[in-house]
N, C-alpha and C positions, 0 to 999 in steps of 0.2 A: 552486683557482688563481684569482687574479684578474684580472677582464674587463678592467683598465687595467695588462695587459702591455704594459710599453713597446717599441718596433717597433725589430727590426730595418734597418737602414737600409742599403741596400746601393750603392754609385755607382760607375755608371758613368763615368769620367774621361775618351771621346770622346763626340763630341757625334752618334755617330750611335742613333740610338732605335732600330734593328733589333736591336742589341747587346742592349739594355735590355731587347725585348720577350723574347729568346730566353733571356736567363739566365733574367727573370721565370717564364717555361713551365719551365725548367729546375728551377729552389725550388718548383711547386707544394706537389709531395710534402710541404714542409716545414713547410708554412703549417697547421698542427695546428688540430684545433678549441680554442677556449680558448686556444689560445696566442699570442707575439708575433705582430703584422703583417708582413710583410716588402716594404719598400716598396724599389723599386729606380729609385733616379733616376738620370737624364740631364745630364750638366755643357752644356746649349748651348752655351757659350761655347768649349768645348774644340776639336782638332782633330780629323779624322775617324778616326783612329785613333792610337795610341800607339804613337809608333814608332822614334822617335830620343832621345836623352839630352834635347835645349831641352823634348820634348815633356814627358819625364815632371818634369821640375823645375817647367816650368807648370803640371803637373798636380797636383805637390807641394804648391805654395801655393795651387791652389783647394782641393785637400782640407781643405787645415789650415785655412784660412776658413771652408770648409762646416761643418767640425765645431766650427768658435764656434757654429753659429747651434743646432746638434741638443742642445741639452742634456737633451731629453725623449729621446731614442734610449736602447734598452737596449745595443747594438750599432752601430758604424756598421764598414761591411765597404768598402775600398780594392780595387773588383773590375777590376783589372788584371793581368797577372802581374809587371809590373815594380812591382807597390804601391804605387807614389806619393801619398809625403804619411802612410805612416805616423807615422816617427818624428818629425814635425813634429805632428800629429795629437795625438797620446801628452802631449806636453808642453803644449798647448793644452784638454784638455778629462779630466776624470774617465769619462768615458763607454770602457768597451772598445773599442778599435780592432784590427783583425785585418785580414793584409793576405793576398790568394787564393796567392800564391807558400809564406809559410812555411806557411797550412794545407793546402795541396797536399802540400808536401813531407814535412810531418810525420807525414798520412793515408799517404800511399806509404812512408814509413818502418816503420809500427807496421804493415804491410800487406805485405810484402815485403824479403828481405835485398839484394838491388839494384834500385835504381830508374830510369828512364830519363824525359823530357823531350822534349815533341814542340813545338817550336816556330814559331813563322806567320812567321818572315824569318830569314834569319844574322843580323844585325847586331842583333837583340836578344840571341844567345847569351852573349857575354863579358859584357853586366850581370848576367843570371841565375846566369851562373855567381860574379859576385863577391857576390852574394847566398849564393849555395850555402856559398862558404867562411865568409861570415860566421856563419852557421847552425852551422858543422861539419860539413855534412851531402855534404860534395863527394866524402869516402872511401865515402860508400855510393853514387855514383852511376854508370851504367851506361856512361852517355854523353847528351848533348841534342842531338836531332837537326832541322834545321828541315825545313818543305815542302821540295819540291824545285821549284816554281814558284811564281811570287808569286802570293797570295790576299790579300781585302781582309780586315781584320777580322769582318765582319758576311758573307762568302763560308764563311769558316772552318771554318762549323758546318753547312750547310745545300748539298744539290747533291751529285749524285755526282763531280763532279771532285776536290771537297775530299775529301768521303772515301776518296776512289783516295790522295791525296794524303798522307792521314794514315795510311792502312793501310798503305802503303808504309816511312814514317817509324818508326810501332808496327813492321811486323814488321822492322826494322833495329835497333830497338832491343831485340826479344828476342831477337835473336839477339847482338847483345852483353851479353847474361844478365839484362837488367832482368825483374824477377818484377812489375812495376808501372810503369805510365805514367800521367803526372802532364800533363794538355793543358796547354801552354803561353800559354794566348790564352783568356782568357775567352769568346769568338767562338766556339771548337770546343763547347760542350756540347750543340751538338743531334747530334751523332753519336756519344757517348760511350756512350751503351748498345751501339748496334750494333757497334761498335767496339772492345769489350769482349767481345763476342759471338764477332767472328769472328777475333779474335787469340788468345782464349783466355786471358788474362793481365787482373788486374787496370788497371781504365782509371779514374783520377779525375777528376774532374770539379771543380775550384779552388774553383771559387766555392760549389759545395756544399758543401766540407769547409769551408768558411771559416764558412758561417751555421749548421752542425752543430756548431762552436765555440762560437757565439754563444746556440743554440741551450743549451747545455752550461752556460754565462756565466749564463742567464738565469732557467731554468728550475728549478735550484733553490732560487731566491733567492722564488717566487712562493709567496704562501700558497693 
């Protein structure tokens, strides 16, 4: 394999760095010896979390910017769940783009016959779900269910309140028969082991299934 594997690039679209440090602990695992880098940047200029429709369309056009500049990337990964700035992304540059929502949901697919969705606010569910029918993927879904009190992005993943939080939401959604939960918030990956643990059910984790993609992308391409 060769030492000038091009990196992985993963971005964070709010401008908080807690986000950034937690997925980055999140990919250790992935960061192979010999293989791509996996660098996960911070958009500063963003807002502190991604949470209404203005947000992610601003977030659309920095992406599609950023990925003018990555032409050395083997991957550049949209780690949000609402993926902003994929399909703009795509038509701006040759380089792989892959957004954490479709490879959430395609892992929870090839993973389980219904899947379910744990969300960090209501008022993201009806984007995700117009994503879901765009996929096709809406007849295999359980139901998405969000917190049932507000967290911030970067609260998400970390604190036993959230994880009360999300246990609570997982097991709502096994019992609406989901065989797999797909975090909705790049923010939840520090609880996804445990999470997984005490629910008993497959737990994904977005942003890994996305660079396990790129991982896929890249990796047979190296001599």
């Amino acid at each position: 394999m060769s030492d000038a594997s091009p990196p992985i690039v993963v971005v964070n679209p709010n401008s908080d760095e807690a986000v950034t440090q937690a997925m980055s602990a999140a990919l250790e695992g992935f960061r192979l010896g010999g293989g791509p880098a996996i660098e996960c940047v911070t958009f500063d200029d963003g807002p502190i979390g991604i949470m209404t429709e203005l947000h992610v369309q601003e977030a659309a056009l920095r992406f599609g910017q950023y990925a003018q500049t990555r032409p050395d990337a083997g991957a550049l990964i949209s780690a949000c769940y609402s993926q902003p700035g994929v399909d703009l992304a795509r038509s701006l540059t040759r380089v792989p783009v892959i957004g954490i929502q479709d490879a959430g949901v395609l892992s929870a697919l090839a993973r389980a016959d219904l899947f379910g969705v744990i969300a960090v606010a209501p008022g993201s569910i009806p984007r995700h779900l117009r994503h879901l029918r765009r996929l096709g993927a809406d007849r295999r879904l359980a139901g998405e269910v969000a917190l049932s009190e507000p967290v911030s992005v970067a609260e998400s993943g970390r604190g036993e309140r959230s994880f009360g939080l999300l246990m609570e939401a997982g097991s709502r959604l096994a019992a609406m028969g989901a065989g797999a939960v797909v975090l909705g918030c790049a923010g939840m990956s520090g609880h996804r082991a445990r999470l997984e643990a005490e629910l008993g059910i497959v737990v994904i984790d977005p942003t890994q299934a996305a660079v396990a993609l790129a991982l896929a992308a890249i990796l047979p391409g190296q001599a």
